[in-house]
VMD Tcl script that builds the backbone (N, CA, C; Angstrom):
set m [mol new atoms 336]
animate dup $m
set s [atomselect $m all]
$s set {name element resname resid chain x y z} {
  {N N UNK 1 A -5.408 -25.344 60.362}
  {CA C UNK 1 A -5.410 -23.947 59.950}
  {C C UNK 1 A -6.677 -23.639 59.152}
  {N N UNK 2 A -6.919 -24.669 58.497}
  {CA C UNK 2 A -8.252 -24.460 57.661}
  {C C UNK 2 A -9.593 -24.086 58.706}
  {N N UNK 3 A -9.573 -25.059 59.534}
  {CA C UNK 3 A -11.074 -24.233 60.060}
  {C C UNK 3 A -11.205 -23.366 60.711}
  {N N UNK 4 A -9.618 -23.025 61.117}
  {CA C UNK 4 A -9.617 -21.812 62.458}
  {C C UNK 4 A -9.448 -20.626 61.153}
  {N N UNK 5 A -9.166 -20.393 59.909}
  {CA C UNK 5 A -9.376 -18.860 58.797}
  {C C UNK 5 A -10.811 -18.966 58.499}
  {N N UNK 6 A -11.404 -20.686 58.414}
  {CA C UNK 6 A -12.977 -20.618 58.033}
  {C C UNK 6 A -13.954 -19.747 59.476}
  {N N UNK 7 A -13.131 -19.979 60.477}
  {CA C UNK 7 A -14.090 -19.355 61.976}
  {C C UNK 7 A -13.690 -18.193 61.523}
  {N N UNK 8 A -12.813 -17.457 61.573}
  {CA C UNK 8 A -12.606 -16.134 61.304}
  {C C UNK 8 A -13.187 -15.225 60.450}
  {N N UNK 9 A -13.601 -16.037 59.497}
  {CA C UNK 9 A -13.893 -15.611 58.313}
  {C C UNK 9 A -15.770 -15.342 58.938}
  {N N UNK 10 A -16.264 -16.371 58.806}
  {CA C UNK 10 A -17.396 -16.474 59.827}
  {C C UNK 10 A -17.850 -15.497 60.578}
  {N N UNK 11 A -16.604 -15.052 61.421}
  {CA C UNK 11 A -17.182 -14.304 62.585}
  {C C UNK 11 A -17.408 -12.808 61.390}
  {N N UNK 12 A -15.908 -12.554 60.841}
  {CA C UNK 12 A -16.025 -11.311 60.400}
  {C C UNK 12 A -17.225 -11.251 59.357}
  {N N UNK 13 A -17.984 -12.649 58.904}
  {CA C UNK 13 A -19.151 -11.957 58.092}
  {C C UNK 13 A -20.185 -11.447 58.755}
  {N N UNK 14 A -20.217 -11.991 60.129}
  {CA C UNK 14 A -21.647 -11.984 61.271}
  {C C UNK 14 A -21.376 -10.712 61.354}
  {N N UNK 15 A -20.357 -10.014 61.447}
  {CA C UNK 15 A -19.893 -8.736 61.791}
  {C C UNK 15 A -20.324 -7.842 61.019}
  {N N UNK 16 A -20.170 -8.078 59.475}
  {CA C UNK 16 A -20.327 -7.161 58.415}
  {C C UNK 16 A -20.789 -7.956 57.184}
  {N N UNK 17 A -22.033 -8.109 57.546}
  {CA C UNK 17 A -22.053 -8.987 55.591}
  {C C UNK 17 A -21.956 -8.457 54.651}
  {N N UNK 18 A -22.564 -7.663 54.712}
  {CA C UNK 18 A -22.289 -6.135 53.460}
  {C C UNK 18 A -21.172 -6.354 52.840}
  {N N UNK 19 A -20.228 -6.390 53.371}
  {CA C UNK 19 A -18.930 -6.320 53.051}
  {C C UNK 19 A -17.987 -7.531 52.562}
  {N N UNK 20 A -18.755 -8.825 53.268}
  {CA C UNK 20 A -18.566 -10.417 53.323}
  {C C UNK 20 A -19.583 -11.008 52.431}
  {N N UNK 21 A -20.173 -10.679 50.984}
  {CA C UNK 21 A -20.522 -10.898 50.183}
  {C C UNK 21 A -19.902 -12.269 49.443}
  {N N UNK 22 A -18.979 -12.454 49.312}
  {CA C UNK 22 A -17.594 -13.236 48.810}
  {C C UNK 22 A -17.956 -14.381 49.423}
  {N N UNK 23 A -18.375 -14.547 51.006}
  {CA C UNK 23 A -18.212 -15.694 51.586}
  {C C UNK 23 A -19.740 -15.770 51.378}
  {N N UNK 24 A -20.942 -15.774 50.703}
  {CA C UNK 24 A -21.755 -16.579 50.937}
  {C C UNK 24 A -21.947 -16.963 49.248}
  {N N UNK 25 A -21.174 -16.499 48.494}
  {CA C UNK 25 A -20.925 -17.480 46.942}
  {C C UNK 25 A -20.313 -18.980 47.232}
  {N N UNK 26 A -19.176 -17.979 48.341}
  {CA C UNK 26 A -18.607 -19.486 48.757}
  {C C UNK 26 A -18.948 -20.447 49.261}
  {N N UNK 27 A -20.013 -20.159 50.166}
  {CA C UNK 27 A -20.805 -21.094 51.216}
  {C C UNK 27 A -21.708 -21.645 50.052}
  {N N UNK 28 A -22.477 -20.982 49.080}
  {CA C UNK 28 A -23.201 -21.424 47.951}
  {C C UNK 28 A -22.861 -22.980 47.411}
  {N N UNK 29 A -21.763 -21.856 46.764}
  {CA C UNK 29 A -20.678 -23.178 45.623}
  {C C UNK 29 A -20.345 -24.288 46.348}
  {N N UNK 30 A -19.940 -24.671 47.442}
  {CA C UNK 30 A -19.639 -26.002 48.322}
  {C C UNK 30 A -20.268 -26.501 48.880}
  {N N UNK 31 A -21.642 -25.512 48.951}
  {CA C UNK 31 A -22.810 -26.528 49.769}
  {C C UNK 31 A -23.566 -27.173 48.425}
  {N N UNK 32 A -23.589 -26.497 47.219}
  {CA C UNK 32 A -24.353 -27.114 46.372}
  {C C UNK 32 A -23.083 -28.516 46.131}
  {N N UNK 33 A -22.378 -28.787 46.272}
  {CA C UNK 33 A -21.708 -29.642 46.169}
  {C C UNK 33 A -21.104 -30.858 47.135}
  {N N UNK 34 A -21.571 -30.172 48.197}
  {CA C UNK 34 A -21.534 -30.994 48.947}
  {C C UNK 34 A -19.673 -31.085 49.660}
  {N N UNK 35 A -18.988 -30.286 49.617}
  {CA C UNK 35 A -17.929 -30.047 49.501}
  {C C UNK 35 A -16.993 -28.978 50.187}
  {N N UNK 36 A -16.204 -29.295 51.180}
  {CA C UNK 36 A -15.302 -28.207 51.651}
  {C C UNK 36 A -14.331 -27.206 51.101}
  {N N UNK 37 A -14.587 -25.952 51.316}
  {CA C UNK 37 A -13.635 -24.876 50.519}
  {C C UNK 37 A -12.074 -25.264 51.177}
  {N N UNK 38 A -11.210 -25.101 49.773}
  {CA C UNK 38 A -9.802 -24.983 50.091}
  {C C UNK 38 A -9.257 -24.099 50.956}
  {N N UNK 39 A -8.172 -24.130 51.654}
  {CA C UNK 39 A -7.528 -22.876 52.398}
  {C C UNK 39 A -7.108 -21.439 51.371}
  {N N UNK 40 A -6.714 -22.019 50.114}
  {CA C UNK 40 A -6.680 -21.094 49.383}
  {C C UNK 40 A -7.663 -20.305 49.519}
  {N N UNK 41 A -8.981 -20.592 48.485}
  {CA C UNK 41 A -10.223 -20.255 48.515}
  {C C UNK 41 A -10.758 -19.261 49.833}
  {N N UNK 42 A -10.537 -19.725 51.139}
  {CA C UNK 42 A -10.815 -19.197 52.543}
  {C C UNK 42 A -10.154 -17.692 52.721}
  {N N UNK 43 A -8.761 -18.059 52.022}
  {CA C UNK 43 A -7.401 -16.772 51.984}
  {C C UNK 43 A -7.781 -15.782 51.528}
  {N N UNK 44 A -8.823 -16.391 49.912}
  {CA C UNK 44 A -8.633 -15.332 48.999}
  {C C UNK 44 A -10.007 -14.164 49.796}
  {N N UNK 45 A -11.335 -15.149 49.378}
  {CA C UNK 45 A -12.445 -14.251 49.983}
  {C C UNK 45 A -11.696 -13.745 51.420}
  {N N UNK 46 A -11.108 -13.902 52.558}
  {CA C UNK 46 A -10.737 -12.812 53.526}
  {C C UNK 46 A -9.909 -11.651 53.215}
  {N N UNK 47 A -8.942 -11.854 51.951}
  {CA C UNK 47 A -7.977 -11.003 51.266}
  {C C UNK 47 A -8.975 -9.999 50.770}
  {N N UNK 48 A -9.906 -10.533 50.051}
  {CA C UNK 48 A -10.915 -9.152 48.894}
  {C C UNK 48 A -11.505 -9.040 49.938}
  {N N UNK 49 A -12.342 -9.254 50.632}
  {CA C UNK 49 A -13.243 -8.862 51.653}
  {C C UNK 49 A -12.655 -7.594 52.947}
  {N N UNK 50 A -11.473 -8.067 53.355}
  {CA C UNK 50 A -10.944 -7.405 54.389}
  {C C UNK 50 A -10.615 -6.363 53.287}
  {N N UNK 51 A -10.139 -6.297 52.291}
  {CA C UNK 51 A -9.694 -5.254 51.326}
  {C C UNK 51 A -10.492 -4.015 51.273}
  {N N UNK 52 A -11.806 -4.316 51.576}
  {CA C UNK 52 A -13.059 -3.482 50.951}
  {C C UNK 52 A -13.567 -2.652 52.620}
  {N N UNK 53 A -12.439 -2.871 53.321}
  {CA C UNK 53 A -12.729 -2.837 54.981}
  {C C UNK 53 A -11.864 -1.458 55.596}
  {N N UNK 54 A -12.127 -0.679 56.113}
  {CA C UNK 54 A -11.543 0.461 56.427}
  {C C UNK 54 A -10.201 -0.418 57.687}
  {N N UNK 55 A -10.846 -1.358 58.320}
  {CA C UNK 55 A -9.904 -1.408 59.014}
  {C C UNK 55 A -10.823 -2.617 59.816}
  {N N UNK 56 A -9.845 -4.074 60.544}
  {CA C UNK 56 A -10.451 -5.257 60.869}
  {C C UNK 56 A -9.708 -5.509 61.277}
  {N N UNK 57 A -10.198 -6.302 62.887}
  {CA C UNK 57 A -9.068 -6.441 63.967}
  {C C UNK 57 A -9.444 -8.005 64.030}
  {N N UNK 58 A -8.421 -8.624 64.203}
  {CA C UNK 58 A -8.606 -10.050 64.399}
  {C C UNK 58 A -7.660 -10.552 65.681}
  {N N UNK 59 A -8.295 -10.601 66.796}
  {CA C UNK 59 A -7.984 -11.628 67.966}
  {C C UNK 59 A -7.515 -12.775 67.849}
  {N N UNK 60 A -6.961 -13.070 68.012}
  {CA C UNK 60 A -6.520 -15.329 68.635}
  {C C UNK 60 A -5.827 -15.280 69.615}
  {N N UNK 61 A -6.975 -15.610 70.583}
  {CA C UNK 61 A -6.328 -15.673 71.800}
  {C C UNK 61 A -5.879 -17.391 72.217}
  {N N UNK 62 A -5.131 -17.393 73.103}
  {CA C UNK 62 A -4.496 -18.701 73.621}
  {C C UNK 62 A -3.962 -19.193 72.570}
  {N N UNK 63 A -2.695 -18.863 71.785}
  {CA C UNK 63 A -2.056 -19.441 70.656}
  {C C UNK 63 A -1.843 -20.843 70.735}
  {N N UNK 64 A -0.829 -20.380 72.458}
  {CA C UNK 64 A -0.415 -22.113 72.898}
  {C C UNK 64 A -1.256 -23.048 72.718}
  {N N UNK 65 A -2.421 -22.730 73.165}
  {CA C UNK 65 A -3.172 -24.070 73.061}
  {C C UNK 65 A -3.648 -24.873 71.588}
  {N N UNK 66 A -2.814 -24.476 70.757}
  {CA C UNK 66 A -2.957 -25.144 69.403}
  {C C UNK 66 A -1.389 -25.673 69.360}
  {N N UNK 67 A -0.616 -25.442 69.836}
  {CA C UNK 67 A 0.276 -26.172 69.904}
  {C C UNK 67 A -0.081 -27.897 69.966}
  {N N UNK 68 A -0.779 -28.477 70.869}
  {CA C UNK 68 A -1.016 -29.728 71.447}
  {C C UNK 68 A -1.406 -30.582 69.262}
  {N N UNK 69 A -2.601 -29.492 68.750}
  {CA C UNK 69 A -2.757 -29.879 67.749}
  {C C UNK 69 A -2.414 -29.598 66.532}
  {N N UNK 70 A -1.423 -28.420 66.316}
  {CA C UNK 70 A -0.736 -27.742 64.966}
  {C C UNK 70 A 0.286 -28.499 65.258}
  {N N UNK 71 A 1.394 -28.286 63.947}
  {CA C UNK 71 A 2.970 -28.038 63.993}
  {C C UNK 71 A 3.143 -26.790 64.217}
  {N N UNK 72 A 4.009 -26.674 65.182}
  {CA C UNK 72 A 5.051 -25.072 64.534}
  {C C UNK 72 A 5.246 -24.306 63.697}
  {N N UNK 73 A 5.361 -25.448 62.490}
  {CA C UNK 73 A 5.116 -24.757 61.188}
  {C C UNK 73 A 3.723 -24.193 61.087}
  {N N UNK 74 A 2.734 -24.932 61.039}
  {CA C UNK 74 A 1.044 -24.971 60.609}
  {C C UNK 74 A 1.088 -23.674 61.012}
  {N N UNK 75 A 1.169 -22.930 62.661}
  {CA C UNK 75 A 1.098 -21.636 63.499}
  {C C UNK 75 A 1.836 -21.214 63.138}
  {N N UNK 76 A 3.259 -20.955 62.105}
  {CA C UNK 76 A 4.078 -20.183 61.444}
  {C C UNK 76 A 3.285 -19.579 60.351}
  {N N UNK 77 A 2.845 -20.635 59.866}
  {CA C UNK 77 A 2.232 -20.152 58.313}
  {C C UNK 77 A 0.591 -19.535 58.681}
  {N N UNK 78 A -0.239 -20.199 59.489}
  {CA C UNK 78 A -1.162 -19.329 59.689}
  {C C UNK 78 A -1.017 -18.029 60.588}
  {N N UNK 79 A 0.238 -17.684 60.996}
  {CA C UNK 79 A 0.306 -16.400 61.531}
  {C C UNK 79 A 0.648 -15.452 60.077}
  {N N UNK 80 A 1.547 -16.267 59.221}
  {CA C UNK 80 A 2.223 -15.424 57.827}
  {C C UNK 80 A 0.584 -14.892 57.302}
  {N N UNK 81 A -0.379 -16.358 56.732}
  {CA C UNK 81 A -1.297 -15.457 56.288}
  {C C UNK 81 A -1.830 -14.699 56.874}
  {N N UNK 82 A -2.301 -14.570 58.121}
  {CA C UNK 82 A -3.086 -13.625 58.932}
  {C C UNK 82 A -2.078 -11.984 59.007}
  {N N UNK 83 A -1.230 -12.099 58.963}
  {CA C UNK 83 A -0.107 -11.111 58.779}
  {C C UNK 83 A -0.662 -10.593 57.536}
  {N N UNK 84 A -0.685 -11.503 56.525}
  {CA C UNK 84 A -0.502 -11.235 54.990}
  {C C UNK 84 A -1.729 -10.519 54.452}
  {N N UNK 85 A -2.816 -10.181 55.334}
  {CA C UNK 85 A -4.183 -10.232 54.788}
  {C C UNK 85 A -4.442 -8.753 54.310}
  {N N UNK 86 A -3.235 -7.607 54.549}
  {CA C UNK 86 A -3.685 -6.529 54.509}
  {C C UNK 86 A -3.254 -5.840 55.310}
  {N N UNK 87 A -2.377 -4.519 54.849}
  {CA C UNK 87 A -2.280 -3.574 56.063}
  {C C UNK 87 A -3.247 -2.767 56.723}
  {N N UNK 88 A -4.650 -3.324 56.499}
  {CA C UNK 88 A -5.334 -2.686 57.234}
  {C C UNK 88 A -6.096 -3.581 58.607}
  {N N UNK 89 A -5.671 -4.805 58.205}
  {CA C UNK 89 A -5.582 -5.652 59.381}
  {C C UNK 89 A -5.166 -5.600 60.760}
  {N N UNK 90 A -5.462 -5.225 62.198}
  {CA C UNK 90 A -5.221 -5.209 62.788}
  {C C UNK 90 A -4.876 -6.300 63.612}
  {N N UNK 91 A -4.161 -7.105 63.990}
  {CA C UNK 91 A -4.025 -8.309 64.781}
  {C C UNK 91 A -3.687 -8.348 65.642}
  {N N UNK 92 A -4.085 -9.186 67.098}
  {CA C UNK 92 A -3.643 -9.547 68.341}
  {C C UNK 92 A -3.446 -10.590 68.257}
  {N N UNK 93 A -2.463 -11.450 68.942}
  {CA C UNK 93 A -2.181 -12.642 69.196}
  {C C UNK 93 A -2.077 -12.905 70.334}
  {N N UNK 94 A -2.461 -13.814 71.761}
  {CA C UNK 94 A -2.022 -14.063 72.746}
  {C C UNK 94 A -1.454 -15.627 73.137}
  {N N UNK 95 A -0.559 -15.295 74.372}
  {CA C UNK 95 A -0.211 -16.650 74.209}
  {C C UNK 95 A 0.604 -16.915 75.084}
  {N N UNK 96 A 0.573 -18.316 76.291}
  {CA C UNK 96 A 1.658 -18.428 77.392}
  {C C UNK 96 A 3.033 -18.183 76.416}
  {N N UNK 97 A 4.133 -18.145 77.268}
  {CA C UNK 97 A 5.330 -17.889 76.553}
  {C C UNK 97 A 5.928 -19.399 77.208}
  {N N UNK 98 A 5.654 -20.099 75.695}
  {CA C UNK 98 A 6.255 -22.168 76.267}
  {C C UNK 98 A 7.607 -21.613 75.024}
  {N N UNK 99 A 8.267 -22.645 75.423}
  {CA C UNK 99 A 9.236 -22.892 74.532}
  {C C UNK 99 A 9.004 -23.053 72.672}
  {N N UNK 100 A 7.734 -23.543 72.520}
  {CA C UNK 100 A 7.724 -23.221 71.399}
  {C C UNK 100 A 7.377 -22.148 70.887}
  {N N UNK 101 A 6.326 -21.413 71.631}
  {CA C UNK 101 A 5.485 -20.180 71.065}
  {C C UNK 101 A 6.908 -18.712 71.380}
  {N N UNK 102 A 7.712 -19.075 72.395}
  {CA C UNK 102 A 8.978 -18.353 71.938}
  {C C UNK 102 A 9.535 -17.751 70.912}
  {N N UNK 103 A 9.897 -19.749 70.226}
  {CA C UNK 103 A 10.681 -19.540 69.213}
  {C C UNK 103 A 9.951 -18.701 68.000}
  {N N UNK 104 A 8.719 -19.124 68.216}
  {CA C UNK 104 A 7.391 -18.846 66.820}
  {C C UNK 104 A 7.711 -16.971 66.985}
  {N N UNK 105 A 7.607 -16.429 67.949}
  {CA C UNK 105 A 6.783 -15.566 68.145}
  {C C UNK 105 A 8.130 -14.640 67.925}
  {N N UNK 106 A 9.446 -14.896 68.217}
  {CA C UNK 106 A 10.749 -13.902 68.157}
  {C C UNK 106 A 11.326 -13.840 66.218}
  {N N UNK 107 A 10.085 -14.732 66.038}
  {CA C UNK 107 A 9.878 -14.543 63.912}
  {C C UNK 107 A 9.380 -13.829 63.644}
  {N N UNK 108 A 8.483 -13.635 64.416}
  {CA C UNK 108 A 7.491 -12.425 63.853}
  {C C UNK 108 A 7.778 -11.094 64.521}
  {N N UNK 109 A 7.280 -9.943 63.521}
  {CA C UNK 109 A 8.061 -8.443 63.781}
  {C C UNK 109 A 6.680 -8.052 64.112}
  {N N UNK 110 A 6.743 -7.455 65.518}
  {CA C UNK 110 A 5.312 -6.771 66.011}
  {C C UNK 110 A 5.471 -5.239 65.110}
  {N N UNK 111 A 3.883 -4.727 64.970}
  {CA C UNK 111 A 4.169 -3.374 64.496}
  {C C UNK 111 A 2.897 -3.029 64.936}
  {N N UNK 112 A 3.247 -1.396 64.840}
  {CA C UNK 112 A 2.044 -0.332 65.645}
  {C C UNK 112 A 0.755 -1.120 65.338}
}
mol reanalyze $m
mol bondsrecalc $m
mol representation Tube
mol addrep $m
């Protein structure tokens, strides 16, 4: 889950740095150290950042195919935060319909 919010995060700065200010303190602070940012850390700068955002759509396509390398859980909880980031978040998710991404996916409440 950690590197797939760090890609995200990524893309949405390439997108807008202006706005993704947050993530290059962060990139700062861990490169002078030599050191990987926490998932926390990743959460928070996308939380203030997307905050400061009229509105940010985030894709993940082929869910299933993280199945082979998440838990159920791992794709539970990184769907919660990606959910969690803001109602101004827009999200798509795609994904074969396997038996697990079923169960995952009849948890989560789609909205407009």
């Amino acid at each position: 889950m950690h590197l797939l919010l760090a890609s995200i995060l990524r893309q949405l700065y390439e997108t807008s740095p202006g706005v993704f200010v947050d993530t290059e303190s962060l990139h700062a602070r861990h490169e002078k150290h030599r050191t990987s940012p926490k998932c926390e850390e990743i959460e928070e700068v996308l939380r203030n950042s997307i905050a400061k955002c009229h509105k940010a759509y985030i894709i993940l396509d082929a869910l299933d195919k993280y199945i082979e390398n998440f838990s159920n859980r791992a794709i539970r909880e990184l769907l919660n935060v990606l959910q969690g980031l803001g109602r101004n978040v827009k999200l798509m998710v795609t994904s074969r319909v396997l038996g697990a991404m079923e169960r995952i996916f009849k948890q989560i409440h789609a909205k407009d």
